[in-house]
N, C-alpha and C positions, 0 to 999 in steps of 0.2 A: 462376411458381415457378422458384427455381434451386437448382441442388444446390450453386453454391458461392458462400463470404462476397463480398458487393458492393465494389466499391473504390469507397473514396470519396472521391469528387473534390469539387473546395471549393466546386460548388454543393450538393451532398447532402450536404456537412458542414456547411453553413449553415443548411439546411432541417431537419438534425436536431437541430441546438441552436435552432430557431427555435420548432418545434414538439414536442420532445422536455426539453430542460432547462431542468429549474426549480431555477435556482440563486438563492439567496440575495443578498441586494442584500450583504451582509458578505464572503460567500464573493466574489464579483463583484471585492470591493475590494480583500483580500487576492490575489487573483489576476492582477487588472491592475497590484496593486503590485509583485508577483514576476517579471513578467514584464519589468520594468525593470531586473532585479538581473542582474549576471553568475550564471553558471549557473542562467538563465530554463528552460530544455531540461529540468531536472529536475521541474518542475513537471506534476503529471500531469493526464490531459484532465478537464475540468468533469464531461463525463458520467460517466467510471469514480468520480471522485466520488460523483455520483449514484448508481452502482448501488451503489459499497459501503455507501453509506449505505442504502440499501433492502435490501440483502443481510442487515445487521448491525439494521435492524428486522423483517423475517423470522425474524430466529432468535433474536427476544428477545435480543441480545447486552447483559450487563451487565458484563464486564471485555473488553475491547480494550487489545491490546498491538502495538507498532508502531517497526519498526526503521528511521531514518530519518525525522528531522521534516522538514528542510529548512526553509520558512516555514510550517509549522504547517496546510497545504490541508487535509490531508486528517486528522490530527485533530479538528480542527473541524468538517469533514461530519459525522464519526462522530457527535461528541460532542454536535453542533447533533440528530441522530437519533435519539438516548437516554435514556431518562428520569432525573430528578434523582438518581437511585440508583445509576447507572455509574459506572465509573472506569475513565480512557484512563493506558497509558502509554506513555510513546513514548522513544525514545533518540535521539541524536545527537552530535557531537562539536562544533559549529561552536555558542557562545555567539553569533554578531552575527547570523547567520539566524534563530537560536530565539529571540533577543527580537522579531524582527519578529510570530514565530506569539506568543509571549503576550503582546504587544499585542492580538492581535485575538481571542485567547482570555477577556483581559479585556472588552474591548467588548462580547462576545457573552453575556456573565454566567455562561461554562462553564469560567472557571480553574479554580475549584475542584473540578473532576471529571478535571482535566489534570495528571496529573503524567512533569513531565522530566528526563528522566535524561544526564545529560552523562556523555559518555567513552566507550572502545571498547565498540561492543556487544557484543562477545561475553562480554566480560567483566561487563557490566550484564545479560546473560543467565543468564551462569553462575552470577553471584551471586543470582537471583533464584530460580534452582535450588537453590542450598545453604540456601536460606534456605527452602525446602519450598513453592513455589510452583508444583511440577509437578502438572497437567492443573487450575489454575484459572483459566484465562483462555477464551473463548467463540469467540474471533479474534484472529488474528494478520495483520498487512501489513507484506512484505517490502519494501521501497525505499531500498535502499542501496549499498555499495561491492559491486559483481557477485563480485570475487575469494574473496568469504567469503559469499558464497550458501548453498551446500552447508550453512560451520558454522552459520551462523543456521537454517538451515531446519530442520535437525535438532537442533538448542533449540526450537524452535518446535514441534517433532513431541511434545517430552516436555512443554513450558508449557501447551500448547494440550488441552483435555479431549477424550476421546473424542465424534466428531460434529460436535466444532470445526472451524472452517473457517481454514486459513490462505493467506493472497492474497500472490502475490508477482511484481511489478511490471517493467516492461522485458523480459521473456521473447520478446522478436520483437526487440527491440533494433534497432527500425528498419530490419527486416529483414536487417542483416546477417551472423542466424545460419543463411538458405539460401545464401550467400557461401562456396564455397568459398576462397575467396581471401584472405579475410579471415582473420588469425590473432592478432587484437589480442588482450591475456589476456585484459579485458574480456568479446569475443563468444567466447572458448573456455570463457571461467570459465560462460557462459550457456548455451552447447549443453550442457556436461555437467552445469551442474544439471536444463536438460528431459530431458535421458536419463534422470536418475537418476531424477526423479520419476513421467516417465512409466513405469519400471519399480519403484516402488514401491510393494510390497501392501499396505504398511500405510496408505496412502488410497486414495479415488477423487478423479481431476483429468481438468481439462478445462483447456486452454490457449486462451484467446477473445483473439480478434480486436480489442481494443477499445483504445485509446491507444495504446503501444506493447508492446501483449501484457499479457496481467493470466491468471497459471494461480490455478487454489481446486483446492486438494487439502484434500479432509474428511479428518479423522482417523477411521477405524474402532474 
């Protein structure tokens, strides 16, 4: 027993995706395709993968919402989790990365549960606001430009239904938010979103150790 998280070194990060992840021969291919791309780095670990996708079949999740496609990873966990009756939406700004995710959204025979949203998120947020889409979505996943954390998250606090769970991604940011040193906007724009959330009543959050930080703050 220990009282603190294990580091882990890339024998015990081999042994845990040897013996821990059961990823998809699709997910597999989408993944080692991305990792060929410039900005590979955004791609997040197989296993957070894994657990969102366990998380969002735990809580019967039937609408998922999600800021930040990139190539489509972690859509597709979702989506490959949920039954014929869901529907993903995801945002992004970059058309050549999101044709690579609905290529393999096709493949997977789950386009039609995948709908994408191109242009600034907040703006794709806000409108989904005005359009009376507040507290119907089951979950939410943050993965996007750090500098507008804060505005997304709290879109996400009014989209997301009471109990909902929303995930928000890069929160350790490679550790460089225990750096004092460090004063990129980036890792400032990410210590003051963990402040804020970690002082926020209106969820309960945990900030877990897993890829490069993954915090679920429920909504009450």
């Amino acid at each position: 027993m220990t009282p603190r998280t294990l580091v882990l070194t890339d024998p015990l990060q081999d042994y845990l995706r040897q013996v821990g992840l059961r990823e998809p021969e699709l997910l597999q291919r989408l993944r080692e395709e991305t990792l060929r791309l410039p900005g590979a780095n955004m791609l997040l670990a197989p296993e957070q993968g894994q657990f969102m996708a366990l998380l969002a079949r735990l809580m019967g999740v039937e609408r998922y919402l999600e800021i930040g496609t990139f190539t489509g990873y972690s859509a597709l966990a979702i989506a490959l989790a949920l039954g014929p009756s869901s529907r993903v939406i995801t945002a992004d700004i970059d058309p050549d990365t999101t044709r690579i995710a609905q290529r393999y959204w096709r493949e997977a025979g789950v386009a039609d549960r995948i709908e994408l949203r191109l242009g600034p998120a907040v703006s794709t947020l806000d409108h989904m606001l005005a359009q009376g889409k507040r507290g119907t979505f089951d979950m939410a996943f943050i993965d996007a430009d750090k500098e507008n954390l804060l505005a997304y998250y709290e879109r996400c606090i009014n989209l997301v239904r009471r109990g909902g769970l929303i995930l928000v991604d890069n929160t350790l940011w490679e550790g460089s938010v225990a750096d004092d040193s460090d004063h990129d906007p980036a890792t400032e724009a990410i210590r003051a979103f963990n402040v804020a959330v970690y002082a926020d009543a209106r969820v309960d959050m945990v900030l877990l150790p897993i890829g490069d930080g993954l915090t679920l703050a429920r909504t009450r």
